[in-house]
C-alpha positions as CSV (number, residue, x, y, z in Angstrom):
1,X,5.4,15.8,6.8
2,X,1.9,15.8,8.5
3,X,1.1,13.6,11.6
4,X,-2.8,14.0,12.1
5,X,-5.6,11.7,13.5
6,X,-8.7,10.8,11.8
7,X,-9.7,14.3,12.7
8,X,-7.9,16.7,10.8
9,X,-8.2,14.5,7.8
10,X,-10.3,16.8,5.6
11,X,-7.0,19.1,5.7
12,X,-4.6,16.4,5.2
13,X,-6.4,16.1,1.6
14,X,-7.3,19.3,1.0
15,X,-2.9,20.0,1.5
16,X,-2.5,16.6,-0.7
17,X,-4.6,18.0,-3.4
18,X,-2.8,21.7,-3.6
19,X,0.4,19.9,-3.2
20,X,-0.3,17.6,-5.9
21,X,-0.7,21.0,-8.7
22,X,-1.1,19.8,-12.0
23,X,0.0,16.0,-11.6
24,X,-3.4,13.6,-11.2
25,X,-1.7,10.2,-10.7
26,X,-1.4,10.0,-7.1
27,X,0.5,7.1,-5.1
28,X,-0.6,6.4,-1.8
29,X,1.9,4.0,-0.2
30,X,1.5,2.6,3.3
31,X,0.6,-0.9,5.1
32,X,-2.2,-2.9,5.3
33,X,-4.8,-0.5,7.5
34,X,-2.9,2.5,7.5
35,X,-5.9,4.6,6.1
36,X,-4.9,4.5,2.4
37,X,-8.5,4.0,1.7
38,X,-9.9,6.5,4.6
39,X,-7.5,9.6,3.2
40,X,-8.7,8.4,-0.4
41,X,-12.6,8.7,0.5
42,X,-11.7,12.1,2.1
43,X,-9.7,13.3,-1.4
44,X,-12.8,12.4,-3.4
45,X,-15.2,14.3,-1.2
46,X,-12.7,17.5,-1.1
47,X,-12.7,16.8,-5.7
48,X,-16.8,16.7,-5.2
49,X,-16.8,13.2,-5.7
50,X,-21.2,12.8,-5.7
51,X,-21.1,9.3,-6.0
52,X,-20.2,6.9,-3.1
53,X,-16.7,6.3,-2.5
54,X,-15.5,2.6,-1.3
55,X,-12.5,0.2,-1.6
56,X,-12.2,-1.3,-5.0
57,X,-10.0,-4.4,-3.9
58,X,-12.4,-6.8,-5.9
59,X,-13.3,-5.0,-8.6
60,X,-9.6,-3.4,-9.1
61,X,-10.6,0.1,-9.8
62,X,-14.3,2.3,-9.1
63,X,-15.0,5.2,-11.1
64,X,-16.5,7.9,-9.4
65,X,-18.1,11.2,-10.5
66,X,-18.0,15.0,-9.8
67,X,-19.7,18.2,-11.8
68,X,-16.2,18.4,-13.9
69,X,-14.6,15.3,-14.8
70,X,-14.3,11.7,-13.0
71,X,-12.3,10.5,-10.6
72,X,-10.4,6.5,-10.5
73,X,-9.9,4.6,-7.7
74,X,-7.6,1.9,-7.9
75,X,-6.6,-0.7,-5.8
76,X,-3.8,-3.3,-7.0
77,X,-3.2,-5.1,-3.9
78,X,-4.5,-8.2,-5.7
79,X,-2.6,-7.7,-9.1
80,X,-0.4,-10.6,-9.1
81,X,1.4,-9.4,-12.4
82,X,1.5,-6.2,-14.5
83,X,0.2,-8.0,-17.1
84,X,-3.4,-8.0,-15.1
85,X,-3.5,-4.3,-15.3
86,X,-2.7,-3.8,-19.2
87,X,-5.7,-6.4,-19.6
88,X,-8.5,-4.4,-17.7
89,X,-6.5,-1.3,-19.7
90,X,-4.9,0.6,-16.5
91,X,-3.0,2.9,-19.3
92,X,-6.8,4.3,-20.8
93,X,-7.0,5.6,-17.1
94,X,-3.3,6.8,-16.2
95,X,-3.5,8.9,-19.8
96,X,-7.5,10.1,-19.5
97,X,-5.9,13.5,-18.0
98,X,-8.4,12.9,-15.0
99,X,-7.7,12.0,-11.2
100,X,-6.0,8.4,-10.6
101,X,-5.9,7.7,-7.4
102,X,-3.8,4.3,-6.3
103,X,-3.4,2.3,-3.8
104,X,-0.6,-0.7,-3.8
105,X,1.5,1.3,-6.7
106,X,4.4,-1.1,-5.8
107,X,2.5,-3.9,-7.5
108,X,2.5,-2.4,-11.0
109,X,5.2,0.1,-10.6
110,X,6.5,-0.7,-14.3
111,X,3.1,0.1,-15.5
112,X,3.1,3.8,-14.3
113,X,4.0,7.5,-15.9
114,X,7.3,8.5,-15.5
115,X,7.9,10.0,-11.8
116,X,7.8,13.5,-13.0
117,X,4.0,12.9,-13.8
118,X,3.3,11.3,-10.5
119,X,2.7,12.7,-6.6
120,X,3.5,10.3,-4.1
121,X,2.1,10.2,-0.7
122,X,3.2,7.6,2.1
123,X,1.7,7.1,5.1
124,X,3.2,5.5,8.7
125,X,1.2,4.8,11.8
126,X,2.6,5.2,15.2
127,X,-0.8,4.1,17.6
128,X,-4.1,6.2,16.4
129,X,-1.5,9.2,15.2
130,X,-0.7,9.0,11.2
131,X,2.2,10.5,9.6
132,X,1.5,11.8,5.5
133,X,4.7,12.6,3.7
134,X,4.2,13.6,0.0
């Protein structure tokens, strides 16, 4: 476990990243303001993301490129059922071998890789101090 503030958030992800080793589906769990988003935009900018890096809540998932590959945001919060994410073809993304980054797994946890093929990271707030446990 890692409690940090916004501060040390560049090493948060850059220990997210190193912990995650080979697996590129990556859960972010945690409430509504916890800084899902805020430790996402910091991942993408530690992968080289060059493009710029926002919530995807409307649009369900951003794409976002580096030098070497592409990098998916996604954002299922508004899914209302998993049948939503077959149609906009969530399983072209999880099986593209590139970096899937989710937030709101819970809402289409049937529609993910086994666990093996996932890193999970959840994330309390106690005041302005944040707690990351992959």
């Amino acid at each position: 476990m890692i409690k940090s503030g916004l501060v040390d958030l560049k090493l948060v992800a850059e220990k997210l990243i190193h912990a995650a080793g080979n697996k590129r589906v990556i859960l972010f769990n945690g409430s509504m303001g916890s800084g899902k988003t805020t430790l996402i935009k910091e991942v993408c900018n530690c992968l080289g993301v060059i493009d710029h890096v926002s919530s995807p809540t409307f649009g369900i998932v951003n794409e976002y490129k580096t030098k070497s590959g592409t990098v998916y945001h996604f954002d299922a919060y508004r899914i209302e059922n998993e049948d939503e994410a077959y149609d906009f073809g969530i399983e072209e993304y999880l099986d593209s071998g590139n970096w899937c980054l989710i937030e709101w797994p819970n809402k289409i946890q049937n529609v993910l890789p086994l666990d093996d093929e996932l890193f999970s990271i959840d994330i309390q707030v106690d005041n302005e101090l944040r707690s990351y446990e992959f």
